[in-house]
N, C-alpha and C positions, 0 to 999 in steps of 0.2 A: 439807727434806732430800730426797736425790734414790731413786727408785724409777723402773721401767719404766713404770707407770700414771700418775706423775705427770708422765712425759717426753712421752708419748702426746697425753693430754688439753692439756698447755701447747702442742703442736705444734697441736693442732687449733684454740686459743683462737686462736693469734695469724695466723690466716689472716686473721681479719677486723681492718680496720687505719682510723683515724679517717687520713684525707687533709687534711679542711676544717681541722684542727687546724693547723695550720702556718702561719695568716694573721698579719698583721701584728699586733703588739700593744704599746702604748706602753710604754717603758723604766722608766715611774717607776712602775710597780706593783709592785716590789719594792726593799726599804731599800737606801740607800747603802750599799756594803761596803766600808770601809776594807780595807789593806794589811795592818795590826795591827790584832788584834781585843782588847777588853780583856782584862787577866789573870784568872785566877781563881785560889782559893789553895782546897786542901785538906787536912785531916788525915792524913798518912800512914798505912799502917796498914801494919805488921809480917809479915815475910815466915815461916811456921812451917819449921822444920829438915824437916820428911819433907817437901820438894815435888818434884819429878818434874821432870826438865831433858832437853829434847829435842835429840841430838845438830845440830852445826853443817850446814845446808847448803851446797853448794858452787854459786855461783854459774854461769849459762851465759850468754853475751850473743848475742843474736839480733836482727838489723834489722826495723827496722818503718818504715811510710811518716810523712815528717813529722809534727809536730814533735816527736817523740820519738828520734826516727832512729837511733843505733846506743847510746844511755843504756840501752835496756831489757836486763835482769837477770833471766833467768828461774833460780828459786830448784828444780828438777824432778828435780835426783836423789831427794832425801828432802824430806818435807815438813816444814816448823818446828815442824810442833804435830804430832806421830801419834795417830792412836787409843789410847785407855789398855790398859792389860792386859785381856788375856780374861777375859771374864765382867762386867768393871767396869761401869757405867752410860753411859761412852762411849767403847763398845770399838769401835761398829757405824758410826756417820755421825756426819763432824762438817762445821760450817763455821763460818768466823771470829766470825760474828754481830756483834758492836761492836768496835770497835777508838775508844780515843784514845790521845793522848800527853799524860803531866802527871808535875807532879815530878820530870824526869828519866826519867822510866821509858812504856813503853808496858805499857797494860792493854786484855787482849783476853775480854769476854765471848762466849765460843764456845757455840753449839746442838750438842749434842749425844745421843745416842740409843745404847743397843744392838743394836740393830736397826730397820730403818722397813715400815711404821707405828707407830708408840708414840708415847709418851709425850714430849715434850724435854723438856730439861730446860738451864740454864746453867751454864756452870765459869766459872773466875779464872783468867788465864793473865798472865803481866808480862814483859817484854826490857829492859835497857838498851840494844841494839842494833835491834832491830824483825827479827833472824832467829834468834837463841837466844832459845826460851822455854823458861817455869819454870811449873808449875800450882801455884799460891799453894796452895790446898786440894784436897784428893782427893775431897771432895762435891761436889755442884752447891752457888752461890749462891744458885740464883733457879729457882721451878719451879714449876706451873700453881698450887697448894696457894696460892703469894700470893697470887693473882687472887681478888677475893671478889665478882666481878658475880656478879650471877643474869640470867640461867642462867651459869656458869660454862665457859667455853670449853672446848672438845673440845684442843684444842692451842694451841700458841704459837711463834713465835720472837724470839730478842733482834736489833733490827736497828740501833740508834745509841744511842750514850752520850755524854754530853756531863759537864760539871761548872760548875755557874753557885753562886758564894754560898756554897762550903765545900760545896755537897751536888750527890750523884752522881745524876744524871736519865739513865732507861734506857727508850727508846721500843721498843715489844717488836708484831709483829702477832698476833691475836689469832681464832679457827679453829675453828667449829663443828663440822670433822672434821678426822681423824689428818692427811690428807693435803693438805688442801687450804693450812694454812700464811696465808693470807690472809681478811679479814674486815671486821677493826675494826683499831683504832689505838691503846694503850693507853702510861700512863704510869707510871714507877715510881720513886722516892728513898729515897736513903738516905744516910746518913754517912758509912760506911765502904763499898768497892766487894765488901766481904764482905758486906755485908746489917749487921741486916734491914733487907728491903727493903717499903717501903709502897706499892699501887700506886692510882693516883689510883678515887674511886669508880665514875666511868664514863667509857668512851673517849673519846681526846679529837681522833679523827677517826673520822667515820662515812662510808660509801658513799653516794654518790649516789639522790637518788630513781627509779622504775625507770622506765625510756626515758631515764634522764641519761650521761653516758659513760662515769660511773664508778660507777654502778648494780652492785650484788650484792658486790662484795667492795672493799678499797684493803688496801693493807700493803707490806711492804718499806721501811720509810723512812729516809732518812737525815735526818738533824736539822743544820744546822748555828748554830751560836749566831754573832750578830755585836753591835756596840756599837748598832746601831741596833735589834734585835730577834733574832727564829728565822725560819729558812729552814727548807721539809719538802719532800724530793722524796718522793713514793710513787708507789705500782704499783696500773691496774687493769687491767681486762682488757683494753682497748680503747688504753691509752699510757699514760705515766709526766706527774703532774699536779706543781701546787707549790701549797705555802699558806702564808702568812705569820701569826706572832704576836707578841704586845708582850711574853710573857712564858713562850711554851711551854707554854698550857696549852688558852688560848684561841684556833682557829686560825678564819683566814681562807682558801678555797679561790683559787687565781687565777683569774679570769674576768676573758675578752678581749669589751670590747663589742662589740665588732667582730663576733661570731657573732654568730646570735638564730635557730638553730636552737633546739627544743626538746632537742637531747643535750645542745647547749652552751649554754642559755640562764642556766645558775648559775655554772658554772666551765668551763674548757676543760686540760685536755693541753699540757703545753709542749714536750714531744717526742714522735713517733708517725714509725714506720719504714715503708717502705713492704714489704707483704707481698713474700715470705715470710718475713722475716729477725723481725717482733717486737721487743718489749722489755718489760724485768722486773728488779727488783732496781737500782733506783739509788743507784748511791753517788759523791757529791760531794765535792769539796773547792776551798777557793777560796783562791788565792796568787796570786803575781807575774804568774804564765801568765796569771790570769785565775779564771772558772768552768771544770772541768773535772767529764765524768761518766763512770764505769764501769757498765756496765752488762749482763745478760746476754741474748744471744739463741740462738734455736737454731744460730749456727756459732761461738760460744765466747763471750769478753766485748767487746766493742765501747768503743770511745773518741769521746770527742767533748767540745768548747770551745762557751763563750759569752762574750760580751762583759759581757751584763747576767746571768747566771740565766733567762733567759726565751724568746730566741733561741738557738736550738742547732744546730749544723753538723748536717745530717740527713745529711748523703752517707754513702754505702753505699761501703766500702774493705776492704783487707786486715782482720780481725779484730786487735785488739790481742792476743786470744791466742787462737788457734782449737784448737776441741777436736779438730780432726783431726791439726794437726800435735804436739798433746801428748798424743794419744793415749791419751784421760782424757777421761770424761763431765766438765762444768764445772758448777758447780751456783752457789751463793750466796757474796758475796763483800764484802770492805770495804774502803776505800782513805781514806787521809789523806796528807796533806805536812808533814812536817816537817826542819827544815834544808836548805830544797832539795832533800830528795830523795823521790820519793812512791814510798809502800808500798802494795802492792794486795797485797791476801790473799786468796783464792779457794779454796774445796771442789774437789776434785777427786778421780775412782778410779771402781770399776767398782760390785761388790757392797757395796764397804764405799770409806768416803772419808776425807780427812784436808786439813789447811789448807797450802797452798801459799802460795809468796810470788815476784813479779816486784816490782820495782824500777824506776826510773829518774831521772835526772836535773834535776832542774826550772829550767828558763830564761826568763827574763821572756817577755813575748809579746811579738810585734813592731807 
């Protein structure tokens, strides 16, 4: 969640920027991704009569530099999901936290606070559109009290939810203090996307040993599931890394042989920008286009393609959505495709924040 102190210190962190990260590394170090990924099937779960419905946004279309070009949709008069009533538990800062789509319906596990620094905590939010939401329940789902490590985390947030096998898998990072938001890597299931939620006994990505590139904290992660295994983009402080697993529980970090510095001699960063711009908070999605990533830096959210997951356009361009010209600190955000067309949902505001939504088009890649 965003504050002045946390805007401060993340401008200061991402001065220093891993360059050597960007060498070559061969394609077959992460699973084939088909076009179609297996189905999954889940138990629906029943919508309660008092749920809170957030008036329609009105779309605005704004140019951007290829290959999105005139598709983008900026959702900025109101935002889809507002803060709840004064006084409630996320009255203060929100942001989207997980988003998927299943059943017909889009479910968005959103972070949300009364005020920041506190406590987060997670809500239930659903669309059959991906721009009218509905908050299934008026409590949180999911809040640090699951967590049963020792020592038990100072805070958390929800950042990817998937559904493999009838059950709901919510990858959340995990925060030895109010602000800091990042840490550990933790895992959490359940049945229904209302809980309860069980969260695995211990994290199931840790940081880096210290002198490695992703030494002292990792988090932010997006999860995507495929027929061949998990894909994990995360955040450290140094660039955004990737790990693979056979089953999302047990993960593998990517390491490029091709280093043998000692930062990179375990795993290496498969994107790193060059200062001043930074990156944090990735969120992927894989279609037609390809790999595609959102992700945040200090002049709004940034866009970028790969062919494999592994290689990634580094050029430095227009922002996909700059906080200058929306006029709104940007903060943490989630993005998926469905039916062609990708939903990117973003925090945004000044003292207080709420979930925005841009859109676009999706067209194969060339």
């Amino acid at each position: 969640m965003s504050n002045q102190g946390i805007k401060i210190a993340y401008l200061l962190t991402i001065i220093v920027v891993v360059l050597s990260a960007c060498q070559s590394v061969p394609a077959t170090a992460i699973p084939e991704i088909p076009s179609t990924l297996d189905p999954v099937i889940v138990t629906p779960t029943s919508q309660p009569t008092n749920s809170v419905s957030a008036s329609t946004p009105t779309a605005i279309d704004e140019a951007i530099p290829v290959p999105l070009a005139n598709s983008l949709k900026l959702y900025t008069d109101k935002p889809v999901l507002p803060m709840g009533s004064s006084g409630s538990w996320d009255s203060g800062l929100m942001d989207p936290g997980a988003v998927v789509f299943h059943d017909d319906q889009f479910h968005m596990f959103y972070d949300a606070v009364p005020f920041f620094p506190t406590l987060i905590a997670v809500g239930y939010a659903v669309s059959s559109d991906g721009i009218t939401w509905t908050r299934v329940v008026t409590e949180p789902v999911f809040t640090i009290a699951n967590i049963p490590w020792q020592p038990q985390p100072t805070n958390f947030r929800a950042n990817s939810v998937i559904i493999a096998d009838e059950t709901w898998v919510l990858y959340f990072s995990a925060s030895d203090t109010y602000s800091g938001l990042t840490g550990l890597v933790g895992r959490a299931t359940a049945s229904s996307p209302t809980g309860p939620w069980t969260v695995d006994p211990e994290p199931v990505l840790k940081p880096g040993e210290s002198g490695e590139w992703d030494a002292g904290d990792v988090g932010h992660v997006d999860v995507i599931r495929t027929n061949k295994g998990y894909v994990m983009y995360y955040s450290s402080k140094l660039g955004i890394g990737m790990a693979t697993s056979p089953d999302g529980i047990e993960w593998i970090k990517y390491d490029n042989p091709a280093t043998s510095e000692a930062a990179f001699a375990k795993s290496d960063p498969v994107l790193a920008v060059p200062a001043p711009y930074g990156e944090h908070d990735p969120n992927v999605a894989y279609a037609d286009r390809g790999w595609q990533m959102v992700y945040r830096s200090n002049r709004g959210l940034e866009y970028t393609t790969s062919a494999d997951g592994i290689h990634w356009d580094s050029a430095i361009g227009k922002p996909l959505i700059s906080a200058v010209d929306l006029r709104k600190t940007i903060w943490y955000s989630a993005f998926i495709v469905q039916d062609e067309t990708a939903y990117l949902y973003f925090e945004a505001g000044g003292h207080n924040t709420s979930t925005y939504l841009a859109t676009w088009t999706e067209t194969p890649s060339d």
